[in-house]
Jmol script that loads the backbone (N, CA, C; Angstrom):
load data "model"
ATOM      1  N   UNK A   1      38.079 -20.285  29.631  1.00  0.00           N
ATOM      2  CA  UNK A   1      37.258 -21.348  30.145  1.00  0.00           C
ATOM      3  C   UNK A   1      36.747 -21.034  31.547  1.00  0.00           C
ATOM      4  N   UNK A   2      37.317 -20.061  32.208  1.00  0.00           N
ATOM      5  CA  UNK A   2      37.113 -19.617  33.483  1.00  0.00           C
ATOM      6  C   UNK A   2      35.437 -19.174  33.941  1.00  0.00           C
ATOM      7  N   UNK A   3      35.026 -18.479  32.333  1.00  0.00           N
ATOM      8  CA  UNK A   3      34.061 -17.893  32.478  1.00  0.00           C
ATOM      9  C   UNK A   3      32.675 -18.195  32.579  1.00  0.00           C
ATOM     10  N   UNK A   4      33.194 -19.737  31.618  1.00  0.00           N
ATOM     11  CA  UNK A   4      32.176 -20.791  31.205  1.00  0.00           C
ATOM     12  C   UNK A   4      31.655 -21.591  32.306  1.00  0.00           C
ATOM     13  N   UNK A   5      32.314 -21.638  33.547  1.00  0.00           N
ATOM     14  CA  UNK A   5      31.802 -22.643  34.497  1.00  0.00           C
ATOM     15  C   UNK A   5      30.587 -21.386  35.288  1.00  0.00           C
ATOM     16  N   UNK A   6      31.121 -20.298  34.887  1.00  0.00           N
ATOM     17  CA  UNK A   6      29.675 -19.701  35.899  1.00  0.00           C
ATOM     18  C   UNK A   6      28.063 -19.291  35.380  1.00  0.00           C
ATOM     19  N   UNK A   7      28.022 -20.339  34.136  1.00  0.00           N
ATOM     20  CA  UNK A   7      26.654 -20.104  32.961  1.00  0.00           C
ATOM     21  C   UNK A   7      26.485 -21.850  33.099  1.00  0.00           C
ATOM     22  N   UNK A   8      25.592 -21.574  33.514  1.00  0.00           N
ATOM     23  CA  UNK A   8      24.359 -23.032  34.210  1.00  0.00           C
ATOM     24  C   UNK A   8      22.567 -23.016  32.947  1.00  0.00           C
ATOM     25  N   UNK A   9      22.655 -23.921  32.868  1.00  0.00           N
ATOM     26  CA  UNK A   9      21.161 -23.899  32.478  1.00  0.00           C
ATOM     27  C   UNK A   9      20.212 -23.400  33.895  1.00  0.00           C
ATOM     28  N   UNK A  10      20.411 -23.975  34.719  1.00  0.00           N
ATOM     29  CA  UNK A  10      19.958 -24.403  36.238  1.00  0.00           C
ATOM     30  C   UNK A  10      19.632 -22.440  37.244  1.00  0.00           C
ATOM     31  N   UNK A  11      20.995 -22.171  36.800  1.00  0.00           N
ATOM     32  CA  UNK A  11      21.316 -21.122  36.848  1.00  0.00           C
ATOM     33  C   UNK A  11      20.053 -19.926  36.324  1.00  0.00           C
ATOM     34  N   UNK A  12      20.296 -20.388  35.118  1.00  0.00           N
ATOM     35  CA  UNK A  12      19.773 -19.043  34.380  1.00  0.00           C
ATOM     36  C   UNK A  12      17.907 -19.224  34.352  1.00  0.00           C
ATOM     37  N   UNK A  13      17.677 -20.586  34.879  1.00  0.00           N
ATOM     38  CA  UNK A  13      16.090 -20.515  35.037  1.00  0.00           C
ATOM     39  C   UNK A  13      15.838 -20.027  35.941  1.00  0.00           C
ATOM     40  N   UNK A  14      16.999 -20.373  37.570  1.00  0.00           N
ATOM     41  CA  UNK A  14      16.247 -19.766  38.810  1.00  0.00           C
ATOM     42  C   UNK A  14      16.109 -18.305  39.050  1.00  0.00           C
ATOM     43  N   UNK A  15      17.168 -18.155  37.924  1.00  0.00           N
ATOM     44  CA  UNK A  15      17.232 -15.935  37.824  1.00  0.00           C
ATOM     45  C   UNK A  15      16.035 -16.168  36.911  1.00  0.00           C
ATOM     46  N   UNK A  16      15.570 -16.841  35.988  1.00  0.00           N
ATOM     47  CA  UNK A  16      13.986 -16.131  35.445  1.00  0.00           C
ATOM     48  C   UNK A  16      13.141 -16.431  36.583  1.00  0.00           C
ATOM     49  N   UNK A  17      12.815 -17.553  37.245  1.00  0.00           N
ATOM     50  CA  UNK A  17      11.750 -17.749  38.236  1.00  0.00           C
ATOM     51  C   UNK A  17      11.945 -16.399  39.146  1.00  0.00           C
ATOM     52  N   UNK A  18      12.941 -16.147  39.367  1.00  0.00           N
ATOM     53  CA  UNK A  18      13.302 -15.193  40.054  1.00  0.00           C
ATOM     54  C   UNK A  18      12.749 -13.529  39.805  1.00  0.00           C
ATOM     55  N   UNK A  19      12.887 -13.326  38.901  1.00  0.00           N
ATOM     56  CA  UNK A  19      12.426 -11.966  37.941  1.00  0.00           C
ATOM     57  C   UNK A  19      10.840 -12.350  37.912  1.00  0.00           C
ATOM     58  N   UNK A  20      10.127 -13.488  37.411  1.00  0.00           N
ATOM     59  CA  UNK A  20       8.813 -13.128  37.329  1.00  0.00           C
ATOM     60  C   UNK A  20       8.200 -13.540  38.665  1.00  0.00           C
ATOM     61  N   UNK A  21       8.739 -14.080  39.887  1.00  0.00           N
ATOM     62  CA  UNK A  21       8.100 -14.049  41.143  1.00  0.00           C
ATOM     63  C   UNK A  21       7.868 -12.520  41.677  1.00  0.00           C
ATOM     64  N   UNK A  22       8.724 -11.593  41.496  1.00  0.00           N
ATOM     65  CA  UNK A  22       9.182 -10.306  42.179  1.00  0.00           C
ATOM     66  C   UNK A  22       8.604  -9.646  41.297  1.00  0.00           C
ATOM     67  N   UNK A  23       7.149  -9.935  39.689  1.00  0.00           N
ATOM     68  CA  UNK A  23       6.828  -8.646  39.448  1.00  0.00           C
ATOM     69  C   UNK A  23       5.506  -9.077  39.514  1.00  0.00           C
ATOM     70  N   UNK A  24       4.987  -7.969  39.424  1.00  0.00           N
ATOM     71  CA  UNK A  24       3.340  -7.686  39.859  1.00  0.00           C
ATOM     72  C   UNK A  24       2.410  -8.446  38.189  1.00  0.00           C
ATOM     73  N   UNK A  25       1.401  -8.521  38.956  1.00  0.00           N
ATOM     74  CA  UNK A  25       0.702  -8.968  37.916  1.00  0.00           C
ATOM     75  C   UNK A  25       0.046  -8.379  36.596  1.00  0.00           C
ATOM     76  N   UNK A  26       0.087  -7.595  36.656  1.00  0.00           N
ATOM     77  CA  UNK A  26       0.164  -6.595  35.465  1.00  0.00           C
ATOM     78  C   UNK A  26       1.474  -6.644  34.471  1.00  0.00           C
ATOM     79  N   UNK A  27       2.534  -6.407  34.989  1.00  0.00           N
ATOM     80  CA  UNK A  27       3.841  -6.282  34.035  1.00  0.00           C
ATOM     81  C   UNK A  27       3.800  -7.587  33.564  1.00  0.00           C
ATOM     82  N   UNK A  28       3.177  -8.717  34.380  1.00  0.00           N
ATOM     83  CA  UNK A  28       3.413 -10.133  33.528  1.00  0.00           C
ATOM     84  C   UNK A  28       2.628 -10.409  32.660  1.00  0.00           C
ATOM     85  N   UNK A  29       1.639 -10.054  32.413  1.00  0.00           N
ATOM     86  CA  UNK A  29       0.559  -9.614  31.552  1.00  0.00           C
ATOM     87  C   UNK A  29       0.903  -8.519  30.076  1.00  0.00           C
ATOM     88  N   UNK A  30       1.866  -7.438  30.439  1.00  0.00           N
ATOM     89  CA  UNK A  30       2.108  -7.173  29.668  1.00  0.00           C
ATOM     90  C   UNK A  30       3.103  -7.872  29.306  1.00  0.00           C
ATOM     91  N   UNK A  31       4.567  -8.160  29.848  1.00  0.00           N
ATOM     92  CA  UNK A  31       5.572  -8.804  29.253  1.00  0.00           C
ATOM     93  C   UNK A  31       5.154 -10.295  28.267  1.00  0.00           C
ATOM     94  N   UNK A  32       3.695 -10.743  29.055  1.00  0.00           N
ATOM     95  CA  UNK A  32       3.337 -11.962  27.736  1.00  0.00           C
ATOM     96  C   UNK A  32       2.875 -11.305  26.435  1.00  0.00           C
ATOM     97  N   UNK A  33       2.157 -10.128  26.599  1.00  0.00           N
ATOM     98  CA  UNK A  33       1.779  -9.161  25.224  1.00  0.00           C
ATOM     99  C   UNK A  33       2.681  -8.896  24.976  1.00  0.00           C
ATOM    100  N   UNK A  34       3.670  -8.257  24.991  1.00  0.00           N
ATOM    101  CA  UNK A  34       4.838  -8.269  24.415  1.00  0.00           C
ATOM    102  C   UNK A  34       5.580  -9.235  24.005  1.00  0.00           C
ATOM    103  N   UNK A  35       5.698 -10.447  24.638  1.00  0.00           N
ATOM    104  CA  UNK A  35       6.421 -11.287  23.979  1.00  0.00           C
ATOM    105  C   UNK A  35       5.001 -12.108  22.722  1.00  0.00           C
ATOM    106  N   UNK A  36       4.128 -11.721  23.191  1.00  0.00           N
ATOM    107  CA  UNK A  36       3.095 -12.479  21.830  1.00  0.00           C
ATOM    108  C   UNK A  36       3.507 -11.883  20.812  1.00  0.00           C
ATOM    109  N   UNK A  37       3.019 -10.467  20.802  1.00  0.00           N
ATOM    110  CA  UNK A  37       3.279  -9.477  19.737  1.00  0.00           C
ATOM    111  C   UNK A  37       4.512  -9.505  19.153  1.00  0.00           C
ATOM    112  N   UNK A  38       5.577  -9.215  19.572  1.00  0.00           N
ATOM    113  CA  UNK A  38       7.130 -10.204  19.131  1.00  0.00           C
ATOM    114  C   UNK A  38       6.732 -11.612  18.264  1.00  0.00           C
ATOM    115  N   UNK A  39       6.660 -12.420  18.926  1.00  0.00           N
ATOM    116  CA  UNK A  39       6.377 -13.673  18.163  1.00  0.00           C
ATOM    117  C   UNK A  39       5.719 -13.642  16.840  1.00  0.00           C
ATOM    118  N   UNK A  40       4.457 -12.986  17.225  1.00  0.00           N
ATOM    119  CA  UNK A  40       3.521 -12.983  15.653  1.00  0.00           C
ATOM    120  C   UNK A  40       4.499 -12.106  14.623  1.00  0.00           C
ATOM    121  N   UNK A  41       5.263 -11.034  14.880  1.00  0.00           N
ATOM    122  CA  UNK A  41       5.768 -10.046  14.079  1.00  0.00           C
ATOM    123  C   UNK A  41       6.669 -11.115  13.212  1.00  0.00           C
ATOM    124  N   UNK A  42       7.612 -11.378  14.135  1.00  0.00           N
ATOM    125  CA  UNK A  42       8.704 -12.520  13.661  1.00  0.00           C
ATOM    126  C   UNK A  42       8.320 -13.599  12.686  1.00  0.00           C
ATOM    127  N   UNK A  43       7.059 -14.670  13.253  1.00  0.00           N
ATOM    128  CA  UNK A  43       6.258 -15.425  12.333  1.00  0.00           C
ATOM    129  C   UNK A  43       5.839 -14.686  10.902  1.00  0.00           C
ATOM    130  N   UNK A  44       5.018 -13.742  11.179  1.00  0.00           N
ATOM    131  CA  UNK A  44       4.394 -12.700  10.197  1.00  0.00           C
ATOM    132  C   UNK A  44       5.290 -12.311   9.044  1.00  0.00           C
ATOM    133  N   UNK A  45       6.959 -12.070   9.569  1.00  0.00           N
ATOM    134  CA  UNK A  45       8.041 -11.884   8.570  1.00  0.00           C
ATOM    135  C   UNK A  45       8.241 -12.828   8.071  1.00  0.00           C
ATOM    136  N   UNK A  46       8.843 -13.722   8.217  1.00  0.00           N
ATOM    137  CA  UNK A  46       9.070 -15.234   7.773  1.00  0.00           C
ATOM    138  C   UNK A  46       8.144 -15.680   7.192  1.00  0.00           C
ATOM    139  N   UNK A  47       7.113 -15.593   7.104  1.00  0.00           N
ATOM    140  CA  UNK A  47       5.890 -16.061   6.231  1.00  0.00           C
ATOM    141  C   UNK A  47       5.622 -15.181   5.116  1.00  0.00           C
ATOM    142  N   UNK A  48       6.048 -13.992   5.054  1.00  0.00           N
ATOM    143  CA  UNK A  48       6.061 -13.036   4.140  1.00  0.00           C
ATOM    144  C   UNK A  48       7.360 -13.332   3.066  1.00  0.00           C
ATOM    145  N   UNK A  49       8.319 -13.518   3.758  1.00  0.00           N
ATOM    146  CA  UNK A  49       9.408 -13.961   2.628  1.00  0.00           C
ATOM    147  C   UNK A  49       9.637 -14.763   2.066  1.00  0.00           C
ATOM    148  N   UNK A  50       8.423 -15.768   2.288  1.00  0.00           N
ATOM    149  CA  UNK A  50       8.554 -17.181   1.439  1.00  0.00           C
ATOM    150  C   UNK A  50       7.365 -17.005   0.682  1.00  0.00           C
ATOM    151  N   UNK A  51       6.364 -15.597   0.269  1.00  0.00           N
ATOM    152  CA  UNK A  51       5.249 -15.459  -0.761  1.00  0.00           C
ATOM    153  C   UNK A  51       6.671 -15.384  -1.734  1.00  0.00           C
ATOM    154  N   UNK A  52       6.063 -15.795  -2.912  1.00  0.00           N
ATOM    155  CA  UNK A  52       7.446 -15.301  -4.383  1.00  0.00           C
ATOM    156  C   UNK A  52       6.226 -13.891  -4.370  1.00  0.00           C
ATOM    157  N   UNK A  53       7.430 -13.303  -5.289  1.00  0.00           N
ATOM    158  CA  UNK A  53       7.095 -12.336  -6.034  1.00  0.00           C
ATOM    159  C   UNK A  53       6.304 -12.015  -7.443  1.00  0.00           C
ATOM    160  N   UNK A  54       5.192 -10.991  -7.062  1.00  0.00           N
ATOM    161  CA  UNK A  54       4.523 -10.767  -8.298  1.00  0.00           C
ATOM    162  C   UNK A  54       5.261 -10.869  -9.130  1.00  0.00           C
ATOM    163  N   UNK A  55       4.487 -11.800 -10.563  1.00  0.00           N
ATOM    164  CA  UNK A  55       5.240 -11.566 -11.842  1.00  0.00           C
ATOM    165  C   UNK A  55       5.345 -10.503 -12.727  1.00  0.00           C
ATOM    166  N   UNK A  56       6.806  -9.831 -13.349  1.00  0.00           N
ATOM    167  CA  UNK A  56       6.150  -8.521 -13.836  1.00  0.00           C
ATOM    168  C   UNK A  56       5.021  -8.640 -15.183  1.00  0.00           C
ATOM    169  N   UNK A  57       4.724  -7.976 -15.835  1.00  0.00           N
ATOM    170  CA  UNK A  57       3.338  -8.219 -16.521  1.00  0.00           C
ATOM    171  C   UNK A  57       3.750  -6.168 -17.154  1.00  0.00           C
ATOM    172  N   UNK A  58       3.668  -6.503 -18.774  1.00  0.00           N
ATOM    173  CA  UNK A  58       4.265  -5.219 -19.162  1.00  0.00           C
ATOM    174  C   UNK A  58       2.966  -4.572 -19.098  1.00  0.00           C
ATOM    175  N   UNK A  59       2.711  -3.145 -19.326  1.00  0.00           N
ATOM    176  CA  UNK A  59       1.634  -2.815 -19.718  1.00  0.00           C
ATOM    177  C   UNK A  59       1.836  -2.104 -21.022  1.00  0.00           C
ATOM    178  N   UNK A  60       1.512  -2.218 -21.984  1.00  0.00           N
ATOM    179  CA  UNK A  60       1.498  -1.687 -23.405  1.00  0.00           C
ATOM    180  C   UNK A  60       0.719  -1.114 -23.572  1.00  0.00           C
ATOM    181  N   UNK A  61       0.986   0.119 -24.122  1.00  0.00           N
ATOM    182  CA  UNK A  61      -0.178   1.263 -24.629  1.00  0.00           C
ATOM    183  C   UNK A  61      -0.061   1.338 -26.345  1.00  0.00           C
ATOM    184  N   UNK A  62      -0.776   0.943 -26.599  1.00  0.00           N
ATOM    185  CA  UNK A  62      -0.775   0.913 -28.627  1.00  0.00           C
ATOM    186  C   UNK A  62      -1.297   2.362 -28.352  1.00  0.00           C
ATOM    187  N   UNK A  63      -1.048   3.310 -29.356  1.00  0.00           N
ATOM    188  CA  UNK A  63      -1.680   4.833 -30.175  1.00  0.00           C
ATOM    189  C   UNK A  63      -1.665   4.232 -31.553  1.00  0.00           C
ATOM    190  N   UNK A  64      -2.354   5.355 -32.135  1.00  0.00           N
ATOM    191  CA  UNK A  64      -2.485   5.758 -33.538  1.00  0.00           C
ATOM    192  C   UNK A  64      -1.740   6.508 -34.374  1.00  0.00           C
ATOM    193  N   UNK A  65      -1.186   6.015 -35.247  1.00  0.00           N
ATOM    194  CA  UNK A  65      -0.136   6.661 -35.778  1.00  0.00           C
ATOM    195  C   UNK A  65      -1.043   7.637 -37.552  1.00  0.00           C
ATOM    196  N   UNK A  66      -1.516   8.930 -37.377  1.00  0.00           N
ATOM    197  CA  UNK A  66      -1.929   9.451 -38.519  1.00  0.00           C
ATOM    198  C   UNK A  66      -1.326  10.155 -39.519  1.00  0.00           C
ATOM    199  N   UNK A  67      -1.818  10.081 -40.195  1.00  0.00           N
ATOM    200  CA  UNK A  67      -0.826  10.647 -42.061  1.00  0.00           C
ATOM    201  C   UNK A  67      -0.761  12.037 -41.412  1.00  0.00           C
ATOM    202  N   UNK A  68       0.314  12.835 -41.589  1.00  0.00           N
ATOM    203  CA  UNK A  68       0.101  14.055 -41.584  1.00  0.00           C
ATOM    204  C   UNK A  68      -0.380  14.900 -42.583  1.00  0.00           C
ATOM    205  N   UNK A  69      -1.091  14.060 -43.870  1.00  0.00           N
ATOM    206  CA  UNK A  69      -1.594  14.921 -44.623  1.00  0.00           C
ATOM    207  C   UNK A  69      -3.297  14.695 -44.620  1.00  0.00           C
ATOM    208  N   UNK A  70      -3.595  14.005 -43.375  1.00  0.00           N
ATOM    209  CA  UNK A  70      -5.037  14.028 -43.660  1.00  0.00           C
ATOM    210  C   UNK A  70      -5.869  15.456 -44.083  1.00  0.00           C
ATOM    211  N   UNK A  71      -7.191  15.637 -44.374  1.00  0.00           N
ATOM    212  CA  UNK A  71      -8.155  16.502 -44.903  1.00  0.00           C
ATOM    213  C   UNK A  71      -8.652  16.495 -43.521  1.00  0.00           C
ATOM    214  N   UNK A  72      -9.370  18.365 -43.604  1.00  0.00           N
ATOM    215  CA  UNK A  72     -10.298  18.801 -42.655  1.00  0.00           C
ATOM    216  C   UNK A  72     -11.317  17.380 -42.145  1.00  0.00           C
ATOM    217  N   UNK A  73     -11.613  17.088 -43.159  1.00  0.00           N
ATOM    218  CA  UNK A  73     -13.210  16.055 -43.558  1.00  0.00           C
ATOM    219  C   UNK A  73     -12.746  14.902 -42.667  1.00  0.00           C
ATOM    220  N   UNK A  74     -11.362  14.594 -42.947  1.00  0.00           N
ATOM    221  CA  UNK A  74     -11.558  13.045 -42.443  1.00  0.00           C
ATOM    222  C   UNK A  74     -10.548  13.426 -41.137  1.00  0.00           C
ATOM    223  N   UNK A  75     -10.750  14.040 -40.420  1.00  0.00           N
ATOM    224  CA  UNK A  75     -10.176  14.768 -38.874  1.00  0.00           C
ATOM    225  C   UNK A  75     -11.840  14.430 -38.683  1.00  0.00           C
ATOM    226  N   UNK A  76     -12.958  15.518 -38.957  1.00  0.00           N
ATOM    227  CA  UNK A  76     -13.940  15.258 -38.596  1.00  0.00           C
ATOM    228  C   UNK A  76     -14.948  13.996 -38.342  1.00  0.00           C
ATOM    229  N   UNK A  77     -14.593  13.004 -39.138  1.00  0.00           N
ATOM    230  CA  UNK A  77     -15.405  11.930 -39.453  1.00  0.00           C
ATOM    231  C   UNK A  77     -14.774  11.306 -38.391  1.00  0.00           C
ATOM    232  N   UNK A  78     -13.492  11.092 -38.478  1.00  0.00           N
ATOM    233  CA  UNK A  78     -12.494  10.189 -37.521  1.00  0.00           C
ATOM    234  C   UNK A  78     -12.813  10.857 -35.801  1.00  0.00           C
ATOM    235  N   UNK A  79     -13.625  11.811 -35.573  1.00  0.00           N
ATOM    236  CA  UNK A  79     -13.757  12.572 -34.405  1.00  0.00           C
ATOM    237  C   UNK A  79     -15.340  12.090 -34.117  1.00  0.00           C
ATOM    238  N   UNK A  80     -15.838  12.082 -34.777  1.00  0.00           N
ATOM    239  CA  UNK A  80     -17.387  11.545 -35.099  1.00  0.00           C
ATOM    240  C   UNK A  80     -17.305  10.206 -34.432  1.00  0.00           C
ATOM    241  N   UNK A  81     -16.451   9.336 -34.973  1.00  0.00           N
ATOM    242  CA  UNK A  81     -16.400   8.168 -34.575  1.00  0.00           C
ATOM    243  C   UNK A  81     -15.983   7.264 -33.485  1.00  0.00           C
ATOM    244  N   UNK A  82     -14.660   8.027 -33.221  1.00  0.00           N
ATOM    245  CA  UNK A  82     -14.277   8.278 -31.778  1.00  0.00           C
ATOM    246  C   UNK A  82     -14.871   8.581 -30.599  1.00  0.00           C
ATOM    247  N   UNK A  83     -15.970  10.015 -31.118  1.00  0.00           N
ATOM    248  CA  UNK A  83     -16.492  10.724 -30.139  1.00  0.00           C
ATOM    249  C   UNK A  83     -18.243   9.534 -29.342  1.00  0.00           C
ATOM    250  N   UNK A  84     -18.551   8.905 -30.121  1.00  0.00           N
ATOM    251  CA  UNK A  84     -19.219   7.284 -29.732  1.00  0.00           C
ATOM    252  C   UNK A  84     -18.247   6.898 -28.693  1.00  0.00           C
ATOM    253  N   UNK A  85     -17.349   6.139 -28.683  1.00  0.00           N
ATOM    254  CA  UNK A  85     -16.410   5.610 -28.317  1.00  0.00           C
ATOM    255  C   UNK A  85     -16.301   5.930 -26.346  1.00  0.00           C
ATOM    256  N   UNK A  86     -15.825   7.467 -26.947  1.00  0.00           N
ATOM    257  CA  UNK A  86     -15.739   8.532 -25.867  1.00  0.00           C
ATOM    258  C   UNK A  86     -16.509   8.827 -24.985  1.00  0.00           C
ATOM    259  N   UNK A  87     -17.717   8.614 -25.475  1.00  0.00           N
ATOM    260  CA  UNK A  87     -18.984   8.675 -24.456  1.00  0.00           C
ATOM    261  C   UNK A  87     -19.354   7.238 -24.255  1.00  0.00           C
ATOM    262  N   UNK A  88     -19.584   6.451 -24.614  1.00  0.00           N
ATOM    263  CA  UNK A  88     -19.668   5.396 -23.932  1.00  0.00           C
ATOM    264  C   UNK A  88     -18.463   4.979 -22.646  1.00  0.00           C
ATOM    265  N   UNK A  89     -17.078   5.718 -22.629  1.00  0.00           N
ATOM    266  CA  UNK A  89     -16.668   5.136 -21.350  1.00  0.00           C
ATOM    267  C   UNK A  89     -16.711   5.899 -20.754  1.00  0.00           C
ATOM    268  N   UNK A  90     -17.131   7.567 -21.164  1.00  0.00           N
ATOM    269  CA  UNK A  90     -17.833   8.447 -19.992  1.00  0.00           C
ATOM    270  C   UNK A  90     -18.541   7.795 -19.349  1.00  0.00           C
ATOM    271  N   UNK A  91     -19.943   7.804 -19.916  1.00  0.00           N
ATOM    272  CA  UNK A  91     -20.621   6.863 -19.352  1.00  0.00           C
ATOM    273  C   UNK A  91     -20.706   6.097 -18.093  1.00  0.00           C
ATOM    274  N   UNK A  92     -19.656   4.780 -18.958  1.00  0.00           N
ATOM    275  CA  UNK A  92     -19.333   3.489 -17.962  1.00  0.00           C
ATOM    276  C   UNK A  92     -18.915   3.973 -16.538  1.00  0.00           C
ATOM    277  N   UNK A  93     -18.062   5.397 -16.949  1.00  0.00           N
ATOM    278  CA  UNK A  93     -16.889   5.814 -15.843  1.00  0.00           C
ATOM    279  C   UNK A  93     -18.048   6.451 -14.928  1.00  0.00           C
ATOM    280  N   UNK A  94     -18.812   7.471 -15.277  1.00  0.00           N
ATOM    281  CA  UNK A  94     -19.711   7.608 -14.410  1.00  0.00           C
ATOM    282  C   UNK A  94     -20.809   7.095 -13.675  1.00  0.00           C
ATOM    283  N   UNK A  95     -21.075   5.624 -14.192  1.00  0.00           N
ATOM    284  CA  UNK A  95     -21.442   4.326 -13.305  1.00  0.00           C
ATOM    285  C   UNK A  95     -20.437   3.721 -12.382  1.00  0.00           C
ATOM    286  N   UNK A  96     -19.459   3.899 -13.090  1.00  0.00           N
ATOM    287  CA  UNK A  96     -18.427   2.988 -11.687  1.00  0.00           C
ATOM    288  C   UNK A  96     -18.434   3.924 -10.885  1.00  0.00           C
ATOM    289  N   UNK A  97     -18.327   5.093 -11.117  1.00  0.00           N
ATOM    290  CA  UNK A  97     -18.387   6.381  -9.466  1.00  0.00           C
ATOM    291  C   UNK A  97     -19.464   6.373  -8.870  1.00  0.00           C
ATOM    292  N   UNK A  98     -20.563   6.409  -9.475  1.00  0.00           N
ATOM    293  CA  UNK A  98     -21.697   5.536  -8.854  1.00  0.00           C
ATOM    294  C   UNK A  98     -21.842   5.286  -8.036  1.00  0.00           C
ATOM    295  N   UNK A  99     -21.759   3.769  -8.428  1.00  0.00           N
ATOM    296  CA  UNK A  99     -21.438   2.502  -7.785  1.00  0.00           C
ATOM    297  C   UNK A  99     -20.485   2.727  -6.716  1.00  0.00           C
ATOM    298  N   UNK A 100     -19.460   3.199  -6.893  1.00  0.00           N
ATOM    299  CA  UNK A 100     -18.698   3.440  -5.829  1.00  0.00           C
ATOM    300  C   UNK A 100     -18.952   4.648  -4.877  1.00  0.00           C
ATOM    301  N   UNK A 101     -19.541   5.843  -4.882  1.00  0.00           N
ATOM    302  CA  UNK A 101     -20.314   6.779  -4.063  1.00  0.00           C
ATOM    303  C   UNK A 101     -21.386   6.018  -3.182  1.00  0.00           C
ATOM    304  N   UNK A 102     -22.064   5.405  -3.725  1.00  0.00           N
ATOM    305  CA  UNK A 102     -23.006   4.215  -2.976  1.00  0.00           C
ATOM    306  C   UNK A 102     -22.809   3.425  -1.979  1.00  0.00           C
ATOM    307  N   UNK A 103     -21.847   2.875  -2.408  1.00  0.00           N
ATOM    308  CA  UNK A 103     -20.819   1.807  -1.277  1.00  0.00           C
ATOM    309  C   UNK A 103     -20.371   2.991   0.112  1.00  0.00           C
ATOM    310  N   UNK A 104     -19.539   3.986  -0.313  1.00  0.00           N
ATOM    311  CA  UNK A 104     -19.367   4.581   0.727  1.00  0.00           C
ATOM    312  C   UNK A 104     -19.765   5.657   1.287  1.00  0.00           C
ATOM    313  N   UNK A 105     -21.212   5.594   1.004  1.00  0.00           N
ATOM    314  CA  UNK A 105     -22.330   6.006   1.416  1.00  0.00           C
ATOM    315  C   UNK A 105     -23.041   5.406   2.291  1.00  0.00           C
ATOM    316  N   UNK A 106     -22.827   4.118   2.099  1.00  0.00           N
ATOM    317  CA  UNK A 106     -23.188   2.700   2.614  1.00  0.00           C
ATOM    318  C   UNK A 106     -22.631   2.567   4.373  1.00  0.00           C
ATOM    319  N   UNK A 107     -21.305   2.337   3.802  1.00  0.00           N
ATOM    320  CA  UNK A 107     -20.359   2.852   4.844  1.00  0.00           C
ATOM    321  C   UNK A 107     -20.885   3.906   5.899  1.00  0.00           C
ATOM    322  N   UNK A 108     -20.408   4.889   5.136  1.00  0.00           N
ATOM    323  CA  UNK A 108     -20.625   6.304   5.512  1.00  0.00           C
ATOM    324  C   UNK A 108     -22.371   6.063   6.994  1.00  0.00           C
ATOM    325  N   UNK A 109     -23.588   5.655   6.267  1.00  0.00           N
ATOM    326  CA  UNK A 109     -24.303   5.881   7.048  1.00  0.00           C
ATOM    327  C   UNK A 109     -24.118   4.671   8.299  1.00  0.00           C
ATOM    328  N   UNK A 110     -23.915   3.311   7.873  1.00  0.00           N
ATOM    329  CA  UNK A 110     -23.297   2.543   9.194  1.00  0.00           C
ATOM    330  C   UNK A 110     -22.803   2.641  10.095  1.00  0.00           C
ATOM    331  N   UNK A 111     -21.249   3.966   9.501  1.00  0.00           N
ATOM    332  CA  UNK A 111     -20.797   4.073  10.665  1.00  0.00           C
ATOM    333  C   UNK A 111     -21.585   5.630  11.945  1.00  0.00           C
ATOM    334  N   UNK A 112     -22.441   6.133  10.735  1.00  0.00           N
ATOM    335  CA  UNK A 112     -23.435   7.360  11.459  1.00  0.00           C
ATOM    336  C   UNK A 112     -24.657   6.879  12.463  1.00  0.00           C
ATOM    337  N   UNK A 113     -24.697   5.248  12.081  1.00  0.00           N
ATOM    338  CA  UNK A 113     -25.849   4.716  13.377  1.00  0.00           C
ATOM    339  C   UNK A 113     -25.050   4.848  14.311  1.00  0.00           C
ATOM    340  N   UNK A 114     -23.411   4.410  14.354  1.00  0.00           N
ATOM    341  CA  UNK A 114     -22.769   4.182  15.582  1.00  0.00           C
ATOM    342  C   UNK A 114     -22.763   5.513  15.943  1.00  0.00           C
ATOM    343  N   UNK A 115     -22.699   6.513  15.126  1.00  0.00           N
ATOM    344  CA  UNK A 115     -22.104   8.242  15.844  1.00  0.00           C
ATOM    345  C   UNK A 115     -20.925   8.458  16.162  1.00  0.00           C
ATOM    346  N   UNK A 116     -20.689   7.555  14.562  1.00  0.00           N
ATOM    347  CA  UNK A 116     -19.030   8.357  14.571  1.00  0.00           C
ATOM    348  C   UNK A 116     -19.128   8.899  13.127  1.00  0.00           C
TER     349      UNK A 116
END
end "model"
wireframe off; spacefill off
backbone 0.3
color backbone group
């Protein structure tokens, strides 16, 4: 109990008034950036641990399961038909790169007005 009478509320403000009278105006400037930046981090966590969690969500891949005794003929036909298929999401796929070369091209010259 000895120890307890020398911890003051009273006490421990005039040692802070004390510490920020005696520093320059700069370090108090930073010590408030620092204590902001602290704060938001802290907030920033705590607000993060109360999002729930994505739900999982399976992803299923169906294949094709073929006779192993199919004919030359119907390998070919079945390749024929597919091969439609196949090029159409070529295709698609080479529109979405596109589309997306464009954009950061887009980018790309915006940030070349600035000259970077």
């Amino acid at each position: 109990m000895n120890f307890l009478r020398y911890i003051s509320p009273l006490r421990a403000w005039r040692d802070m008034r004390t510490y920020i009278v005696t520093r320059r105006p700069h370090q108090l400037g930073f010590m408030g950036l620092a204590l902001a930046l602290t704060y938001v981090m802290v907030v920033g966590v705590i607000y993060e641990s109360k999002i729930p969690p994505k739900p999982y969500h399976r992803d299923i891949i169906y294949v094709q399961q073929w006779r192993a005794d199919r004919t030359d003929a119907e390998i070919i036909a079945q390749q024929k038909i597919d091969g439609v298929e196949q090029t159409r999401q070529a295709n698609e796929l080479k529109r979405l790169e596109a589309e997306r070369r464009a954009q950061f091209k887009k980018v790309n010259d915006g940030l070349k007005a600035y000259g970077i």
